[in-house]
N, C-alpha and C positions, 0 to 999 in steps of 0.2 A: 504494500500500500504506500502508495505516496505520499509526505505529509507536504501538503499546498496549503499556501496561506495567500491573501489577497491583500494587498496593502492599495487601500481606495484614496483617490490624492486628485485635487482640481490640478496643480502641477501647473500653475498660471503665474511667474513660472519657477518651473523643479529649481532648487538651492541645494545649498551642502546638507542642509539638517536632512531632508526629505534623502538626501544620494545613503549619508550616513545611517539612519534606521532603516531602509531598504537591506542595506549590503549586512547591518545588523541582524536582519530578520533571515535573510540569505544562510548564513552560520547557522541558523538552528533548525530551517525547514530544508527538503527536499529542492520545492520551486515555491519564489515569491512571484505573484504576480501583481506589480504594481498598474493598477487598475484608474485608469484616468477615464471622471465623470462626465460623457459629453454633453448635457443638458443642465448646469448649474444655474440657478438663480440670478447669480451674481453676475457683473457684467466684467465680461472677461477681454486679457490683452490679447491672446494667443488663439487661436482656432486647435481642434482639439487635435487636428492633425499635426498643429505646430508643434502644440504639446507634446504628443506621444513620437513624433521627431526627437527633440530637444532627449527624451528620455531616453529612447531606445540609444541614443548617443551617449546620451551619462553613463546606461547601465554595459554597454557592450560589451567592457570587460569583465564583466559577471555572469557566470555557464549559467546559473539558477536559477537569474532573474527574469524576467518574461516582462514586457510592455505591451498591455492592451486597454482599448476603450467598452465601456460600458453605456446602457441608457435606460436601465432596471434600477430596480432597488438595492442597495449595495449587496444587503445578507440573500437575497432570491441571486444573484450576479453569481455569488460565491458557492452558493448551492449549486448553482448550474455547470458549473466548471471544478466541483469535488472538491473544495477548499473546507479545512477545516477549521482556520481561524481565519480571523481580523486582525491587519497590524494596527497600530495608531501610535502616534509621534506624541511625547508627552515634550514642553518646555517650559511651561510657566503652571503656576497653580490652577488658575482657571479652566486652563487645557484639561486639565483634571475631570473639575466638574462636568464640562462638558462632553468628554468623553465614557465619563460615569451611567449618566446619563441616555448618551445614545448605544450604549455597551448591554445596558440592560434593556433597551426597547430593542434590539437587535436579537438579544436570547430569549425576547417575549417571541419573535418573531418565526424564529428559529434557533430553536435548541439547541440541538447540536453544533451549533459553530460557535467556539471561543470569542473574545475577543482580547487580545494582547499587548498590551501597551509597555511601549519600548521607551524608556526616556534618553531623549538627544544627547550627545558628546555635551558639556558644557560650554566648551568653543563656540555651539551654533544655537546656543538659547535666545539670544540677543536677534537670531534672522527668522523674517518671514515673507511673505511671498508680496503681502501689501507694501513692507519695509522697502524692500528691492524696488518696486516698481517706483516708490514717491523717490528713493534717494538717483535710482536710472533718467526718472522723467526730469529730474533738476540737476543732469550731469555730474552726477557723484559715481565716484571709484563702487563699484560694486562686485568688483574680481573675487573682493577674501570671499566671498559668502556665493559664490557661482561658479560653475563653470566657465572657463574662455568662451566656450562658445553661445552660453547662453548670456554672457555680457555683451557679446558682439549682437546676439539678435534683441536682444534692448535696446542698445546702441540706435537699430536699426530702423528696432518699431519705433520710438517715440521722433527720431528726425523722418521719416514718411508721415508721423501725424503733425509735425508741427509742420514739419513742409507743407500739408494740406490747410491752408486756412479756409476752407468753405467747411471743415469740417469742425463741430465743438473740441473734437480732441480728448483726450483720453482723461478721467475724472477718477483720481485717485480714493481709493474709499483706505478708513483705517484699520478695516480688518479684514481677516483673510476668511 
């Protein structure tokens, strides 16, 4: 039996912390599959192709890890594909709560699937995906906490959006 675990991530976009509890969750499962949610709420920088681009790029030094999109319910997602847990990034206290939370409406939902909560390197407490995007869109160093390549596709997005002045332009929200 495989032990799969599903690490569900908007990955808008993927950072050190999110590369770091992946390759974490890697070491103790068979296959992670980090799972990018193509219908979020929230108004996003990246399209979900971008997304699972940018990832399939972070992870491809990693045999275990697997990039793919979703457009279910995360615990039905994970059922569907034999996963027996859930990862989740812990950083701060409230991260806590909130994943306290949706941890146990997830085993109301489905039993059988764990949910695991991994907490971050201390290095990458301090990054998150909102962070990146406010300090990228006001030309701030954003290397330590990304990959090279996902600074260069910031780089890239926010001068195509400022380039476009018929367009409002991209509206930083403060949380992820």
């Amino acid at each position: 039996m495989i032990r799969r675990a599903v690490y569900p991530a908007t990955l808008d976009p993927i950072h050190n912390g999110h590369i770091d509890v992946a390759v974490r969750a890697a070491k103790i499962f068979d296959e992670v599959i980090v799972a990018i949610y193509d219908l979020p709420k929230k108004k996003l920088m990246f399209s979900v192709e971008e997304r699972v681009a940018l990832a399939e790029r972070a992870f491809s030094g990693v045999d275990n890890i697997r990039v793919a999109q979703y457009s279910v319910l995360t615990v039905h997602y994970a059922k569907s594909i034999g996963a027996m847990a859930l990862i989740r990034g812990l950083r701060v206290f409230s991260d806590f709560e909130f994943e306290f939370r949706m941890g146990l409406a997830n085993k109301k939902l489905q039993p059988d699937i764990e949910t695991i909560a991994i907490m971050t390197d201390e290095k990458h407490l301090h990054i998150s995906s909102s962070t990146i995007r406010e300090i990228a869109e006001l030309g701030g160093d954003v290397s330590s906490m990304v990959p090279s390549f996902v600074a260069e596709a910031l780089q890239a997005r926010f001068a195509e959006l400022h380039a476009n002045h018929n367009s409002p332009g991209y509206t930083i929200s403060i949380r992820d």
